[in-house]
N, C-alpha and C positions, 0 to 999 in steps of 0.2 A: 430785260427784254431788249437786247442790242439790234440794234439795226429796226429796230419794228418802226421808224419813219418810213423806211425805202419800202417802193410799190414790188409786189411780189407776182407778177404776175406769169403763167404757165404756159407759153407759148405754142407746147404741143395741146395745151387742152382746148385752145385758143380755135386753134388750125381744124381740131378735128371738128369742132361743133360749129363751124360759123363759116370755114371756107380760107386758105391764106390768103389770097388775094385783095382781104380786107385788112390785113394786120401787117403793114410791114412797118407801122412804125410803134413796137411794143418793146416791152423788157426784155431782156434777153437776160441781164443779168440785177437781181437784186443788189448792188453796190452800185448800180448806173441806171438811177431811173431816168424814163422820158414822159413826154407830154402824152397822152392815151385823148381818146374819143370816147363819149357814153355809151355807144353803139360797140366801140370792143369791149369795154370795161363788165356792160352787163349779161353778155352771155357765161361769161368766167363765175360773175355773182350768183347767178341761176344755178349753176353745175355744183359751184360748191356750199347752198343752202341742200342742196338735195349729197350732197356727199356727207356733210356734216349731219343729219338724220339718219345715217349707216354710222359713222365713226361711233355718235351715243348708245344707238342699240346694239353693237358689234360687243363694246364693253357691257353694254347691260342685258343681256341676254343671258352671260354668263354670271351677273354680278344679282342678278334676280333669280340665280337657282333654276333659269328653264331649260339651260343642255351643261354639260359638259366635257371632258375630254378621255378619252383614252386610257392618259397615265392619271397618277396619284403622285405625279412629282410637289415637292410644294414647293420648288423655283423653276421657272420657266425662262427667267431671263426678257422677253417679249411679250410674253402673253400672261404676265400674273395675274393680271384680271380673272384668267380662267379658271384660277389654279389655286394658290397656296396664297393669295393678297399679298405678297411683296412687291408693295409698288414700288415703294422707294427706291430700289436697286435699277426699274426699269429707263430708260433711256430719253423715252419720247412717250408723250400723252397725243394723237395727232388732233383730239379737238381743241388742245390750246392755240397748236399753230392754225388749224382751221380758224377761229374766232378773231385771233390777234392780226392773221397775217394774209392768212386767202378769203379771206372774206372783209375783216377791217379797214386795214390798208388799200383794199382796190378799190370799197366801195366808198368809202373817205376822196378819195379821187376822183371817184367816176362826181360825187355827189359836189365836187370843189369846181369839177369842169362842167357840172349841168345847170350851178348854179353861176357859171360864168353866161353862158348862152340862154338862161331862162328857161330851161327845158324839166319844167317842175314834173312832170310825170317821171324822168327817172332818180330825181331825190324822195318821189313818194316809196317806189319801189326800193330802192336803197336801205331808206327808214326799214322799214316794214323788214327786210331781210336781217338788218343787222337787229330789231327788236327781237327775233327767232332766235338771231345765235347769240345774244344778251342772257336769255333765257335759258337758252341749253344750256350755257358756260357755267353762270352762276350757281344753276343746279346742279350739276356735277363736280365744281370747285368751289362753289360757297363764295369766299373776301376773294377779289380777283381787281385789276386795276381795271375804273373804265372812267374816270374825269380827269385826269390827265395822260391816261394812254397812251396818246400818240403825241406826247411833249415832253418826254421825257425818255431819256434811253432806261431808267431805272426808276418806271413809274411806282406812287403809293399804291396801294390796295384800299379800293374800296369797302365798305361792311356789305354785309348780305342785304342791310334794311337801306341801307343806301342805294344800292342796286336795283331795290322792289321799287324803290320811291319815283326811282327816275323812269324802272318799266310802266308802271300804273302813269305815270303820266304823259308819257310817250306814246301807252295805245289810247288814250284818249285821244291825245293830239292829231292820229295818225289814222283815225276814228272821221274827228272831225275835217282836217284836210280831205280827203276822198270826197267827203260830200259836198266841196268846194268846189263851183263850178270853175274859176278861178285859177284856181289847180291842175283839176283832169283837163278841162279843157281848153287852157293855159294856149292862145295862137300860137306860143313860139314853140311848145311840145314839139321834139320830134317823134312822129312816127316810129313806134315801137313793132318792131315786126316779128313773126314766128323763128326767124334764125337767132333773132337778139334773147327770146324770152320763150325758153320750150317748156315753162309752165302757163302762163296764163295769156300768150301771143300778145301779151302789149295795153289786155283790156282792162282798163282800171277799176270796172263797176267789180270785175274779179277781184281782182287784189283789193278790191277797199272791204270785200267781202270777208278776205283772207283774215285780216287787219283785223275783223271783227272774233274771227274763229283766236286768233291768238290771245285776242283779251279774255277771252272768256276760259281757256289755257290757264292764261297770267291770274285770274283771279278763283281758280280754284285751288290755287295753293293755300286758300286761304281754310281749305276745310283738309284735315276734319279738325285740327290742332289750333292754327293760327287766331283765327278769330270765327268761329263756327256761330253763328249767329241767323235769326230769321232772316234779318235786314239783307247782311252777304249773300244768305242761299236766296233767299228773291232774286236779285241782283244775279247772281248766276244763271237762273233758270231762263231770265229775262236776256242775257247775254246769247242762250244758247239759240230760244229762239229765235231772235234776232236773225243770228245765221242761216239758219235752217228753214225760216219764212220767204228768207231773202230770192225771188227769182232768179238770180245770178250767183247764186250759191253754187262754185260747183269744184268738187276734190282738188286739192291745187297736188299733180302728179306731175314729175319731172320722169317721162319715159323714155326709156335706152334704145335705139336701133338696133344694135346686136355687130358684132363687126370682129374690131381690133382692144383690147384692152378698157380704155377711159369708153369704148362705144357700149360697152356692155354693163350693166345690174349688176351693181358692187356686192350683191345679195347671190350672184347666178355663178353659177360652176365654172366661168373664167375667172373665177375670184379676180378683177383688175386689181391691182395695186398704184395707187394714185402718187405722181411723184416720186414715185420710189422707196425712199429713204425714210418720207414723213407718214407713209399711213399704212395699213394692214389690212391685206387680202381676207375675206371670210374662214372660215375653219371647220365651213358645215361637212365638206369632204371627212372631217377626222373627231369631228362631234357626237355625240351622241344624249339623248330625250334625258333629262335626270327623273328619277322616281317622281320627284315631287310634282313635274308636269306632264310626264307619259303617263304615269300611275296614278297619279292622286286627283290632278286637277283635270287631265283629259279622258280619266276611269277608262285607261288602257288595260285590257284584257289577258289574264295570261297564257290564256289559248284564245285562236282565231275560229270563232263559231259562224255557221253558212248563214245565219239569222242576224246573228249583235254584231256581226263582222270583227272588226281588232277591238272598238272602245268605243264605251259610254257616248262619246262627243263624238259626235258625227264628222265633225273639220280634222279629226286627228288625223285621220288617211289622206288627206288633204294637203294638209300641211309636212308632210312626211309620208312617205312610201312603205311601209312594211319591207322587209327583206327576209329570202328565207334564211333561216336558223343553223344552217350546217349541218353538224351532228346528227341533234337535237331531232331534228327533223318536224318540228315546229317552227312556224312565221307569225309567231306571235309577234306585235309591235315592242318592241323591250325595249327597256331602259337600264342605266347603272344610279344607283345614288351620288352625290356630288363632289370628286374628285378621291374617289375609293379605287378604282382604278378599275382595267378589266380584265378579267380571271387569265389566264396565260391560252386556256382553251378556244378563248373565244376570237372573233376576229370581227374588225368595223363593220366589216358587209355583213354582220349578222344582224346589226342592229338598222335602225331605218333606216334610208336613204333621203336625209334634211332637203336636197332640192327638191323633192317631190318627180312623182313624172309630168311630161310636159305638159304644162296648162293647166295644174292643179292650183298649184300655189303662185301665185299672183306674184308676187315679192323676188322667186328666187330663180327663176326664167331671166338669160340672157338680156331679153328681150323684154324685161320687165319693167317696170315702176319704181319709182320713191314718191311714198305720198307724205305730203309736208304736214298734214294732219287729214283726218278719216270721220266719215259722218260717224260711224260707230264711237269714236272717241267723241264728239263732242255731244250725244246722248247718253252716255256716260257722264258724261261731265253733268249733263242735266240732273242725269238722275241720282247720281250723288248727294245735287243741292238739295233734291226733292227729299231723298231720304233722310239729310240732318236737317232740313225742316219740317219735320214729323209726318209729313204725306207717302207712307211709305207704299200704297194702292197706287199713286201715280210711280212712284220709283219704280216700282217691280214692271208696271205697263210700258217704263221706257227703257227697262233692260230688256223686256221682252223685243221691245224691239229692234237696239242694238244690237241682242243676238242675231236676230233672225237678218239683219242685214249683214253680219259678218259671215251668217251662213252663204248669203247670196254673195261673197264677194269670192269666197271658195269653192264657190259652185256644187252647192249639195241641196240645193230645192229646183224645184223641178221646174216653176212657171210663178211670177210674180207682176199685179196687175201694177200698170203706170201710177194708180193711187196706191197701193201697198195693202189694197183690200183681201188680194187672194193669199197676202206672204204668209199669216200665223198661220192660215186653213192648211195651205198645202206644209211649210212647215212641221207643224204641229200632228201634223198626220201621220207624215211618215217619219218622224222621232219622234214618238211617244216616249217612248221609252228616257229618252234623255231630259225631256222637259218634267217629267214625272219624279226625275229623282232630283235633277238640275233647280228646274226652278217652277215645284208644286204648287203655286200658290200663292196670295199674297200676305194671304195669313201667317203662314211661314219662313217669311221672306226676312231675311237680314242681311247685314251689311256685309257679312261676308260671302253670299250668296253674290251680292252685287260685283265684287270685287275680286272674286275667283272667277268670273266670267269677265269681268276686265282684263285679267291677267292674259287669258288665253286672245281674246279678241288684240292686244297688244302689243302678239306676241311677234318679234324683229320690229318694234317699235321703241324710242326711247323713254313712252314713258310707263314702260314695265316696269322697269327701273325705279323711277319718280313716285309709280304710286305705292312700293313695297315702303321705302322709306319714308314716304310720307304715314304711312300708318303703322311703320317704325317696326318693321319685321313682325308684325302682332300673330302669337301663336300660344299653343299652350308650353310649346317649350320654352319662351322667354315669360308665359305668365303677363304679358298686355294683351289688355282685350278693348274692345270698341263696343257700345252699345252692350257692352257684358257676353261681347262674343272675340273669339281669337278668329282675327280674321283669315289667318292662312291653315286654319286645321279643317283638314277636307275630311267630312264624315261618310260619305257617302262611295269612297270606293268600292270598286267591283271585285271579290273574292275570288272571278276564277273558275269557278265551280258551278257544273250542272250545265245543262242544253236550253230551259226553258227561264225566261223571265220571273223574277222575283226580288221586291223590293227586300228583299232580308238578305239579297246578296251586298247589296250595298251600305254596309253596316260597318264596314274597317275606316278605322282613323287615322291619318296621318296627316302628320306637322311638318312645318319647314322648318327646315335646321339647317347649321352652316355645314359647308362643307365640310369632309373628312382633310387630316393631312394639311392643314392651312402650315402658316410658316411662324415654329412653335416660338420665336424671340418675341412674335409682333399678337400671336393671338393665343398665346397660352402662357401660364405662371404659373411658379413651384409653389404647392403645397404646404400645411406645415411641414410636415415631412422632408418635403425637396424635391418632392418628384414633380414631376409635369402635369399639371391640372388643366381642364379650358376653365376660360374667364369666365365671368357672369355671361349668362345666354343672352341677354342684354345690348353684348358687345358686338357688334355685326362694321362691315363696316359702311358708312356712311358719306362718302365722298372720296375725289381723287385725290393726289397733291398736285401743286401746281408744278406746268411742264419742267423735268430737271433739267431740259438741256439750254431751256433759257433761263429760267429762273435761279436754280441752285446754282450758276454760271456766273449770272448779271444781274441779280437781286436778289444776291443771299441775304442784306442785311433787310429786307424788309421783311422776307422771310422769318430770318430772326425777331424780327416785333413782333409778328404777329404768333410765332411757338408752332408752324411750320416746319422748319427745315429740319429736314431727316427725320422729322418725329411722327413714327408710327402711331402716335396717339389722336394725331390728325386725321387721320384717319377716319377715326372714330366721333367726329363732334361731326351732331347733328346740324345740317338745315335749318333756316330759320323757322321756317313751315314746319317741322319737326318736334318741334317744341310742346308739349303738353299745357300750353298756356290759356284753350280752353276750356280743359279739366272733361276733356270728354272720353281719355284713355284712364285704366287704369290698370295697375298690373299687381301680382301675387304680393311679389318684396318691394316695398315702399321705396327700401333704402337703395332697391340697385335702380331705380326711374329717375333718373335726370335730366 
């Protein structure tokens, strides 16, 4: 990790979001750092907490099975993520530099100079952001250096439970400062304003809010694997409230103006590309729905009916545009399975149009949002706890409501009262149909019901991602199941067939499985024979490596300790969360669960 002492800071992102005539005395070049102010330091903080929530779901969108691409190459060069999993070949990971360097190092600074002048409200806000990207790091790279980090040009790596030990008691800490009057309202605080902090304008009762929603984030890792216990799901469910009672609970959304490049939704059809070199523009222009989530998860239709419209789930037209079909002369919502490639007849604009049109989808408008976490997530998260502590009648009432608020964030209910009295009625009314086959009931409600509507509700979030691995790709094709259910085998898709509703259409099954065409050295093995086999279904993969261009570079040999470097097997070793240590997974073949 060379150079990761020196402040990195971005001068045009600097300019664009806060104004030059505050910043003439910044970096210009990482090998010459200068003294910085807290007031420049945290607008940059702000910008790239909300850019590093794109960088995660950018990779995990593709890496969760919800779109993919065009070809069936299985090297990409830049984009394996999407493709064939050859990471190792690829160049740059941009959320290691995001964690290490546009985020670490300025806020290390901003936090070194705030505590020169006493100005504890921006070492609160500091904490708090680098605990976000603590969290994303870890989970998407597992052992990664974070106690001697910035002391070393070729820091150790820390373990994954090392990492948790220091999260968990950091949102404590981070918890209890906020309510410190001490703290927020610290006389020498400077005044935090809406140009320094275009998510929460400076208000600290928010962010200690924020602070609260993270923890409850941070400790649902601990289900369903880790330590799944009454004790924890209390403790969860109590977290979530928390938040969600809280009067000052409110979305922490870092929204774009729309403009030039860095001014526009790293999500929206400018696709900006941030810095250039270090991160990657969107690819929803050349993407397309995989089966598993146009078809299976979002009971996308194979013909377009004047009644059911494209699909089962109301948000799919929503979140995605239908496009007519060509030929065909059908506009059906289609999809391709993942990384099979598409037919030579066909062409992109047949398939949907991922920005949505304008003002559907929230997320992928110019003009749009990054939310740093979503009430529908953390009713989720509730109802999780609820569900592995056996109240699964409360679980299902707080999916039902997570749904029906991701409906209203997609805009497909019609009127919803300030108490949330009118959301199920009107709702429920006019999607019968979806809540009937979706979610009947609470007598028939399982954990994969829960979690197949996380999926979708998650979806350009990173922790689609998070939760496929935490319950360890569980399907009947790998044979792990939860609760004695696979949770990614969706029974309930739509056949296709006939003008009038009927639950017997919705009776085909399908599983999630890895993509076609992956990259045969790293996920397939010769037979006895000699031929080309895939691995145990088992094998998925499970983390990134860590960045090549600094690591494989400037700590190869720590690399080497830890059975990293270059090794595609790395690939493959689970999260510590992962781990089947509360024996609440189990799968067909004993011998391939570890």
């Amino acid at each position: 990790m060379k150079n990761i002492l020196y402040i990195v800071f971005s001068l045009s992102l600097i300019v664009l979001f806060t104004g030059c005539e505050d910043f003439l005395d910044v970096n210009t070049s990482k090998d010459s750092p200068t003294t910085i102010t807290v007031d420049q330091a945290l607008p940059t903080a702000c910008f790239y907490a909300a850019q590093q929530i794109y960088d995660h779901a950018e990779y995990g969108v593709y890496l969760s099975q919800a779109l993919t691409t065009t070809s069936s190459s299985q090297t990409t060069g830049t984009y394996d993520y999407s493709q064939g999993w050859d990471l190792l070949q690829m160049n740059r990971h941009p959320q290691w530099r995001r964690h290490f360097y546009d985020l670490g190092a300025n806020i290390n600074e901003m936090i070194r100079v705030a505590e020169k002048i006493d100005s504890k409200n921006f070492i609160l806000i500091g904490r708090t952001i680098m605990l976000q990207s603590t969290l994303f790091t870890t989970d998407a790279f597992g052992e990664m250096p974070r106690s001697n980090a910035y002391t070393s040009t070729s820091p150790t790596y820390d373990t994954q439970e090392e990492i948790y030990n220091w999260m968990y008691q950091e949102a404590d800490e981070l918890v209890s400062l906020y309510a410190n009057e001490d703290w927020v309202n610290n006389p020498n605080n400077i005044p935090i304003t809406e140009k320094m902090d275009r998510i929460y304008k400076g208000d600290m009762k928010k962010w200690g809010v924020y602070a609260k929603a993270l923890r409850a984030r941070l400790w649902l890792r601990k289900l369903p694997n880790w330590e799944n216990n009454p004790t924890v799901c209390a403790k969860i469910i109590g977290l979530v409230d928390e938040v969600l009672n809280d009067p000052n609970w409110e979305e922490p959304h870092y929204n774009y103006p729309g403009g030039t490049n860095e001014q526009n939704c790293p999500w929206g059809s400018s696709h900006p590309i941030i810095n250039a070199w270090e991160s990657r523009g969107n690819r929803l222009a050349s993407s397309i729905p995989s089966k598993f989530f146009g078809y299976a998860i979002l009971g996308g239709y194979t013909v377009k009916n004047t009644n059911r419209r494209y699909a089962l789930d109301p948000r799919a037209e929503r979140m995605m545009t239908p496009r007519e079909a060509g030929t065909t002369g059908s506009d059906a919502m289609r999809w391709l399975e993942s990384n099979i490639g598409m037919e030579t007849s066909m062409k992109v604009t047949y398939y949907p149009d991922l920005y949505a049109e304008a003002g559907q989808n929230p997320y992928t408008s110019n003009t749009g949002y990054i939310a740093l976490i979503t009430t529908e997530e953390l009713l989720f998260i509730k109802a999780e706890a609820q569900y592995w502590a056996g109240n699964k009648a409360d679980a299902y009432t707080t999916t039902m409501e997570a749904v029906l608020h991701s409906m209203v964030r997609f805009g497909v209910t019609e009127s919803v009262a300030s108490n949330g009295s009118e959301l199920i009625g009107t709702a429920k009314t006019r999607y019968t149909r979806f809540f009937e086959v979706r979610l009947p009931g609470e007598s028939r409600f399982t954990i994969a019901d829960l979690m197949q509507q996380k999926f979708v509700t998650m979806y350009l979030q990173p922790e689609q991602w998070n939760d496929l691995r935490r319950y360890n790709y569980s399907s009947k094709t790998n044979g792990i199941r939860y609760d004695d259910v696979p949770v990614y085998t969706i029974t309930t898709c739509h056949k296709g067939s006939g003008t009038t509703f009927n639950v017997a259409d919705f009776t085909v099954e399908y599983s999630l499985r890895r993509p076609y065409n992956l990259y045969e050295p790293f996920w397939m093995q010769p037979d006895a024979f000699g031929q080309n086999a895939e691995l145990s279904p088992n094998a998925w993969i499970t983390r990134l490596n860590p960045d090549p261009e600094t690591e494989d570079k400037y700590n190869k040999k720590e690399l080497e300790r830890l059975g990293a470097y270059k090794n595609h097997e790395w690939l493959k070793k689970r999260m510590i969360w992962a781990y089947n240590t509360s024996g609440k997974a189990v799968c067909n073949d004993a011998t391939e669960w570890k």
